[in-house]
C-alpha positions in Angstrom: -18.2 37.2 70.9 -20.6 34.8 71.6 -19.1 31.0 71.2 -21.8 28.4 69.0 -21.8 25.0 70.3 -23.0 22.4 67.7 -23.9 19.1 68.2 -24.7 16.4 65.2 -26.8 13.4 66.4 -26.8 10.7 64.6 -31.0 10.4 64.0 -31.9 6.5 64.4 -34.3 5.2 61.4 -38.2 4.5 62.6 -39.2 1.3 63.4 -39.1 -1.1 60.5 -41.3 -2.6 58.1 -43.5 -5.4 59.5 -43.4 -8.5 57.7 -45.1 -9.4 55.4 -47.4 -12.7 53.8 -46.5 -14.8 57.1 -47.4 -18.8 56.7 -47.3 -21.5 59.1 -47.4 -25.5 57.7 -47.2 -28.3 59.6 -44.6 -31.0 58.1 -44.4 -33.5 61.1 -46.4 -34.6 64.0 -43.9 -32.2 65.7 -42.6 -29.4 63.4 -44.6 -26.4 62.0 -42.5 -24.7 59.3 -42.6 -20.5 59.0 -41.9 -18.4 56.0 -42.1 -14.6 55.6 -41.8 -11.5 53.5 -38.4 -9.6 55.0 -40.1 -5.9 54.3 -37.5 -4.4 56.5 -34.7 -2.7 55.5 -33.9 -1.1 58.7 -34.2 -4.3 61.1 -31.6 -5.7 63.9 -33.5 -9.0 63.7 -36.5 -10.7 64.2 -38.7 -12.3 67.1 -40.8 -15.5 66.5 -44.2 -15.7 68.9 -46.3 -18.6 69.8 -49.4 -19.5 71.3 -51.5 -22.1 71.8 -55.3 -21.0 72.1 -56.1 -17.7 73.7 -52.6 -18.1 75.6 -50.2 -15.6 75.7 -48.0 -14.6 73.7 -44.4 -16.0 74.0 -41.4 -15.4 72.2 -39.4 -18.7 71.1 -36.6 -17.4 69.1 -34.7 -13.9 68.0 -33.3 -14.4 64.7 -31.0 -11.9 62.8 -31.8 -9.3 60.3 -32.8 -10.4 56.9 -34.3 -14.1 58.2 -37.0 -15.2 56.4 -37.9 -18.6 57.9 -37.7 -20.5 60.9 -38.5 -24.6 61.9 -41.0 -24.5 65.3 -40.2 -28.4 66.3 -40.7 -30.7 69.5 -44.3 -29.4 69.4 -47.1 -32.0 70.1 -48.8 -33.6 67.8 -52.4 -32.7 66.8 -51.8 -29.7 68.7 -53.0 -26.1 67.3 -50.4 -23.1 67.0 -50.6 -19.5 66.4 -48.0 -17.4 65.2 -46.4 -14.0 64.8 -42.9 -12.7 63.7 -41.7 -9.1 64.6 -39.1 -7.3 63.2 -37.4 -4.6 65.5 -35.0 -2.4 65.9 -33.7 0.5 68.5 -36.4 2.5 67.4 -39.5 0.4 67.3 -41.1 -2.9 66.4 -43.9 -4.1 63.9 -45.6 -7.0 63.7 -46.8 -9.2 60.6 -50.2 -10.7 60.6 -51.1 -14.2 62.4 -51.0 -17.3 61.3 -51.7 -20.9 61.8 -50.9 -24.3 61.9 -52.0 -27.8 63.6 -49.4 -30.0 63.7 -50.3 -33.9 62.5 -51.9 -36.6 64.3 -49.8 -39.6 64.1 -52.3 -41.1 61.5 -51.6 -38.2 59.6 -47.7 -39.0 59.5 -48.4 -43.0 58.8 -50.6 -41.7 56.2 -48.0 -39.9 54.7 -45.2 -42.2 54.9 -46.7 -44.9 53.3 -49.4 -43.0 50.5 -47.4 -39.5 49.8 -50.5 -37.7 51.4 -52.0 -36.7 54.9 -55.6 -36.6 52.8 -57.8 -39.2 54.1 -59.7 -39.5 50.9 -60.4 -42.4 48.3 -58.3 -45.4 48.9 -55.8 -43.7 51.3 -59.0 -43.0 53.7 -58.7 -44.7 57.1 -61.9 -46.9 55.6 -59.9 -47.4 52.2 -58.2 -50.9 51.4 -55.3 -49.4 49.3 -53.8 -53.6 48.8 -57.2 -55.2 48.6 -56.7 -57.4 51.2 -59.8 -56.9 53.5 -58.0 -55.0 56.1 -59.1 -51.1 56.3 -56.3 -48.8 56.5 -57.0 -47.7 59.7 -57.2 -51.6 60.9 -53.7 -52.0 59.0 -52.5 -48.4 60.7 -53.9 -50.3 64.3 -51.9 -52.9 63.6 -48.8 -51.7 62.7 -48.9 -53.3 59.1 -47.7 -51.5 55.5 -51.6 -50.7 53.7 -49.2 -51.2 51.0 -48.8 -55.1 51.1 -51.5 -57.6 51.0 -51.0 -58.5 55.0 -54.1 -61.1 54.7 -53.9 -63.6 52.4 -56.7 -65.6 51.0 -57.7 -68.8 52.8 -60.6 -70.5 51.5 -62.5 -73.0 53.3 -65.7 -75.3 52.8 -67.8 -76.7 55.7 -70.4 -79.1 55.4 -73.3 -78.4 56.8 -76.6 -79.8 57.4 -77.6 -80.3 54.1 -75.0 -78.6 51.8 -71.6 -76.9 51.9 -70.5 -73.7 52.8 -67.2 -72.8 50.3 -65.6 -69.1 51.2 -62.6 -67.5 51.9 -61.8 -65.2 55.0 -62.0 -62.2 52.7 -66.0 -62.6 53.1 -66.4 -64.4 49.7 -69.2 -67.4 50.7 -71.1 -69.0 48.4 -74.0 -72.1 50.3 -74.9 -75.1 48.7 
């Protein structure tokens, strides 16, 4: 009699789920934050990929299976970053969709250190007086001053002049007599 052999393989899964809803923010003028959608079930990990431009592609960090978030920092500042996570495994890999993030000019972290907001809009705008004083936030950011606190007080002054007075202060208040 003939003699059956039988083997049993153990059949690996297909290439996992890509993830999904992918987004990139920029918190620092060094730091863009990720956050994903694990839609794997069958993953070993992830791989995080970064370019700048039309670059290429590099991968900047494996994380394990089931991550859903990673911190991209000591990344210059005002600098543009693409981004795209893949999840793999033995069989396969699939990526998630792209997405972006430019990380803040140092204005934009001054800005939101001392007004809650990177918006340069209303008072917080680099134009904008948010104290009053006469010195434009952006003057007051040059400077290294708080636009918080009135850094300029009011001096007034009167010169006399051929025939009248000149009364004023430095905050461009004159009245001639």
């Amino acid at each position: 009699s003939a003699q059956v052999s039988l083997q049993v393989a153990e059949s690996l899964p297909g290439a996992p789920a890509a993830p999904t809803a992918l987004e990139a923010v920029a918190v620092a003028t060094n730091q863009i934050n990720l956050s994903w959608t694990d839609a794997a079930a069958v993953e070993n990990g992830y791989r995080v990929l970064r370019r700048t431009g039309a670059g290429a592609w590099s991968e900047i960090m494996t994380l394990s299976a089931d991550a859903s978030s990673y911190e991209d920092i000591g990344l210059a500042a005002s600098t543009s970053y693409r981004y795209l996570v893949e999840a793999f495994n033995a069989a396969g890999a699939s990526l998630s969709a792209e997405a972006s993030a430019q990380t803040w000019a140092p204005i934009d972290a001054w800005r939101r250190a001392k007004f809650g907001t990177t918006e340069a809009l209303g008072p917080t705008a680099d134009g904008g007086d948010w104290d009053g004083d006469g010195l434009p936030n952006l003057v007051e950011y040059a400077l290294g001053l708080d636009p918080r606190v009135d850094n300029y007080p009011m001096m007034p002054f009167a010169w006399q002049v051929e025939g009248g007075v000149v009364i004023g202060t430095n905050r461009f208040l004159t009245a001639t007599y």
